[in-house]
C-alpha positions in Angstrom: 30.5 -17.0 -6.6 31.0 -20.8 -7.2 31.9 -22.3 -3.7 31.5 -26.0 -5.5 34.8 -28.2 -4.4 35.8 -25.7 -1.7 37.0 -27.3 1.9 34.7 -26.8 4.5 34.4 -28.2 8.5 31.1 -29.6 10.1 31.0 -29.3 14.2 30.2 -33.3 13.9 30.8 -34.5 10.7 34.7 -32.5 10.6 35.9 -31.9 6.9 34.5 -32.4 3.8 34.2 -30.8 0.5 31.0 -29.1 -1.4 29.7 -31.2 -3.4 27.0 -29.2 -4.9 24.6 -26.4 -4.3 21.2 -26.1 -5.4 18.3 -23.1 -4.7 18.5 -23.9 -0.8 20.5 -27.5 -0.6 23.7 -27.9 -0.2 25.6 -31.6 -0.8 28.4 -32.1 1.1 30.7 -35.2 0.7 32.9 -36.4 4.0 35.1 -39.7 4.0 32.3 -41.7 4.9 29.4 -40.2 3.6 27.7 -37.7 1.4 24.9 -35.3 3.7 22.4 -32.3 2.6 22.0 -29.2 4.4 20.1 -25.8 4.0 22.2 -23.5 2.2 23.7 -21.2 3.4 21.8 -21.5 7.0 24.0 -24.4 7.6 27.3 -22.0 7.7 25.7 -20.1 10.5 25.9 -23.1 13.4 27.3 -26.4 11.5 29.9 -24.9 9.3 32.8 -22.8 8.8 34.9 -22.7 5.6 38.5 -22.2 4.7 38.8 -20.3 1.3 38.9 -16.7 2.8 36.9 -15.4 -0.2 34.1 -18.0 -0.1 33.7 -17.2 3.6 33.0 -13.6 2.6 30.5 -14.8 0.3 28.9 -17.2 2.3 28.6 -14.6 5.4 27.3 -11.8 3.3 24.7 -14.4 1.9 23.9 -14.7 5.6 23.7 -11.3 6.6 21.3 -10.8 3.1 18.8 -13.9 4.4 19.1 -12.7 8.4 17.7 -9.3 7.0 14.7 -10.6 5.0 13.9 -12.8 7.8 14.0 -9.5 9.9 11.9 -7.4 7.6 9.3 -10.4 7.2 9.1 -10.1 11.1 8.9 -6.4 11.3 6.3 -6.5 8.6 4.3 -9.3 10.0 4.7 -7.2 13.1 2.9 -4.4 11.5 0.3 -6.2 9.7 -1.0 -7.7 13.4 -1.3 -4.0 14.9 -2.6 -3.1 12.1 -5.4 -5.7 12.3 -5.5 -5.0 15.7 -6.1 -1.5 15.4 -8.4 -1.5 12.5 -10.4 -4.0 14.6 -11.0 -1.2 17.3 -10.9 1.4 15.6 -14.0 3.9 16.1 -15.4 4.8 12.5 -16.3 8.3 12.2 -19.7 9.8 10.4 -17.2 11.5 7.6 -14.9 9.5 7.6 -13.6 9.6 3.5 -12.4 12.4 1.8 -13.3 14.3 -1.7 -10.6 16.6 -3.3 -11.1 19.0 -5.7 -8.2 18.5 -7.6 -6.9 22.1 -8.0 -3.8 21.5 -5.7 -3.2 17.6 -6.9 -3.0 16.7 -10.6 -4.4 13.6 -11.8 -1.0 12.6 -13.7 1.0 13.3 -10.3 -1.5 11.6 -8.2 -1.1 8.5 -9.9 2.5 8.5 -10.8 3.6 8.8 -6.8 0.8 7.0 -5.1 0.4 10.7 -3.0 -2.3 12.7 -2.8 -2.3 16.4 -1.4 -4.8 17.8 1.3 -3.9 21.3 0.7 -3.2 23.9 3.3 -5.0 25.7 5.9 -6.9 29.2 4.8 -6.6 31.2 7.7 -6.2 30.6 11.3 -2.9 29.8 13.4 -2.4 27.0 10.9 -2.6 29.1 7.6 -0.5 28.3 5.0 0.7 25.0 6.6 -0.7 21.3 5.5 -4.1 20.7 6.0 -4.0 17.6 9.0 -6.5 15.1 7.6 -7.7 14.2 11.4 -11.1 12.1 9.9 -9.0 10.0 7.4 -7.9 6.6 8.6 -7.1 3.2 7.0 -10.2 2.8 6.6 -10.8 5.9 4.4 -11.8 6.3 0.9 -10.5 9.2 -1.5 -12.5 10.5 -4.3 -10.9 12.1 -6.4 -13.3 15.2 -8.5 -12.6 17.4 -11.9 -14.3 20.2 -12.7 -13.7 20.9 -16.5 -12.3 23.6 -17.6 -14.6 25.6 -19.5 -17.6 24.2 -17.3 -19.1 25.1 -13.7 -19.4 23.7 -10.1 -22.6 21.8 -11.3 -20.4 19.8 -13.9 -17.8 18.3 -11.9 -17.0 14.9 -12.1 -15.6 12.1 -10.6 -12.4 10.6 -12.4 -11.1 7.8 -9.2 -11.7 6.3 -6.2 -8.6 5.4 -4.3 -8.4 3.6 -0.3 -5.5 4.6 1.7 -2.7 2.6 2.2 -3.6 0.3 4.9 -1.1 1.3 7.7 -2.6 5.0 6.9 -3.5 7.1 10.1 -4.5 10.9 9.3 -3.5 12.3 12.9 -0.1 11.2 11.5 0.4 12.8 8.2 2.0 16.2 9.3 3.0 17.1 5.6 -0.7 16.5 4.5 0.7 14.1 1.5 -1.9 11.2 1.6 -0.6 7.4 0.9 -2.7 5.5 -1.6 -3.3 1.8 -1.5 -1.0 0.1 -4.4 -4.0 -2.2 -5.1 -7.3 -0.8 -4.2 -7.7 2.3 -6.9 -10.0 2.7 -9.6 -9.8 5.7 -12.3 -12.8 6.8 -13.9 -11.9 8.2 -17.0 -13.4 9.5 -20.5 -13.7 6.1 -21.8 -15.9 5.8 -18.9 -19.9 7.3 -18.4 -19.7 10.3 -17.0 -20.2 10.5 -13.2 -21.6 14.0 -12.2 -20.1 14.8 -8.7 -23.3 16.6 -7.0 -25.9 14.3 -8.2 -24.6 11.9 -5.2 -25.7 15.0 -2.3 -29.8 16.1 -2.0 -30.4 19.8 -3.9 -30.6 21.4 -0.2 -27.4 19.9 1.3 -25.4 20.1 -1.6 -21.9 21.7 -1.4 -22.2 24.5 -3.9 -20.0 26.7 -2.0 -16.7 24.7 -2.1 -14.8 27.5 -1.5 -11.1 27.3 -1.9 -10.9 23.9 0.4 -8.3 21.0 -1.3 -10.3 17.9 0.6 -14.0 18.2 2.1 -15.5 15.1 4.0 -17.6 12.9 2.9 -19.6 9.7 4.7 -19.0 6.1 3.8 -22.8 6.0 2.0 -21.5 8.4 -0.3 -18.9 6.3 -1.3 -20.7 3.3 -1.7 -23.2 4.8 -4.0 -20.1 5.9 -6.3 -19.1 2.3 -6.2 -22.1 0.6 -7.1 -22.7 3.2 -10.1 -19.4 2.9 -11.3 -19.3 -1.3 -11.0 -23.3 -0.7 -12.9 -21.3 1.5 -15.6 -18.3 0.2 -16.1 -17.6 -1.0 -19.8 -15.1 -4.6 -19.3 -15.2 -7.2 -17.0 -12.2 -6.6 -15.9 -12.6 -3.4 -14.5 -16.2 -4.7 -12.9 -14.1 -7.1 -10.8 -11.4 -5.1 -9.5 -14.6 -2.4 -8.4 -16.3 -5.5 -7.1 -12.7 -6.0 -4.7 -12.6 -2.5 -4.1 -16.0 -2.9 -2.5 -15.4 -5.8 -0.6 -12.0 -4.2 0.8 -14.1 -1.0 1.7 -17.1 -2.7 3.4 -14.1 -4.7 5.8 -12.1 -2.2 6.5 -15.5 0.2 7.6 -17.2 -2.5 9.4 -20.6 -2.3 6.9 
């Protein structure tokens, strides 16, 4: 709405009429002078205005601003106790998760920023949502493929992914996993090939994956995974955003 030329009344000043607005500023011109004020904070102490309709507009502008000011505060709110608590938090031995990807699809992961932990087998919990207790903000998930026509021995890794950074797993009842919008990388076939197992010694190795969605993993796992893929990858581009990813993972797991 255009509130240029409408009457308004200052607590001090008393009436005058809008002279112009612009981004923030407003110019308003009194009998004996011509004054600038932030717009539309002004209306909230200094001013009130006559046109019914223009108040409206100006108090709605207010109620718009009052609420961005509140979500800032609420979100610089969350970002200190999250600070706080990444700060304090205890890192666990297995603390990052692998998922097999037979619950999840690839497409689905990364078209809702969710990933999936699967349910419980057996037990009081079977059938419900697995509760991903070790996973954290600090928590990477890597996300495996075993192809279709090829055994346990050929599965590979297709992305890396940190969860989002308010993430705590004791939390996440429905077992659906928030991703970090900005720390993900997908390995994919224009990509060399990662093989999965190669990354755990012949004794240790996990051959009997049973029917588990997500399996733990520890943080030197991960960091292997990231320095082959930043050694692999084919553009720049995709070097750097590994080389953030790394950074990013090394603060938020105290390494």
């Amino acid at each position: 709405m255009n509130i240029i030329g409408k009457n308004v009344k200052h607590v001090k000043y008393g009436m005058g009429k809008i002279a112009s607005v612009d981004d923030n500023k407003m110019k308003v011109d009194f009998p004996a002078s011509v004054k600038i004020f932030a717009y539309p904070d002004a209306f909230e102490t200094y001013f009130s205005i006559e046109d019914p309709q223009a108040r409206k507009y100006v108090y709605l502008l207010l109620e718009e601003r009052n609420h961005m000011k509140r979500e800032k505060k609420v979100q610089k709110e969350k970002e200190s106790q999250r600070r706080l608590y990444a700060e304090k938090m205890k890192i666990k031995v297995n603390s990052h998760g692998v998922f097999a990807m037979r619950e999840n699809s690839l497409k689905e992961v990364l078209d809702t920023g969710e990933i999936f932990t699967g349910c419980y087998a057996s037990g009081k919990d079977k059938g419900n949502p697995r509760l991903p207790k070790n996973l954290n903000m600090n928590s990477a998930c890597l996300l495996t493929i075993k192809p279709e026509e090829g055994k346990e021995k050929d599965r590979v890794i297709a992305g890396v992914f940190m969860t989002e950074e308010d993430f705590i797993g004791e939390e996440c009842e429905d077992g659906k996993i928030r991703l970090h919008e900005k720390y993900g990388i997908t390995w994919g076939a224009d990509q060399d090939e990662l093989l999965f197992w190669k990354y755990f010694p012949q004794e240790s190795r996990l051959a009997r994956w049973q029917s588990a969605e997500m399996k733990y993993i520890p943080s030197a796992i991960v960091q292997r995974v990231l320095e082959d893929m930043r050694k692999l990858a084919s553009e720049d581009e995709t070097r750097q955003e590994i080389k953030e990813f790394q950074e990013y993972f090394c603060q938020m797991n105290h390494l």
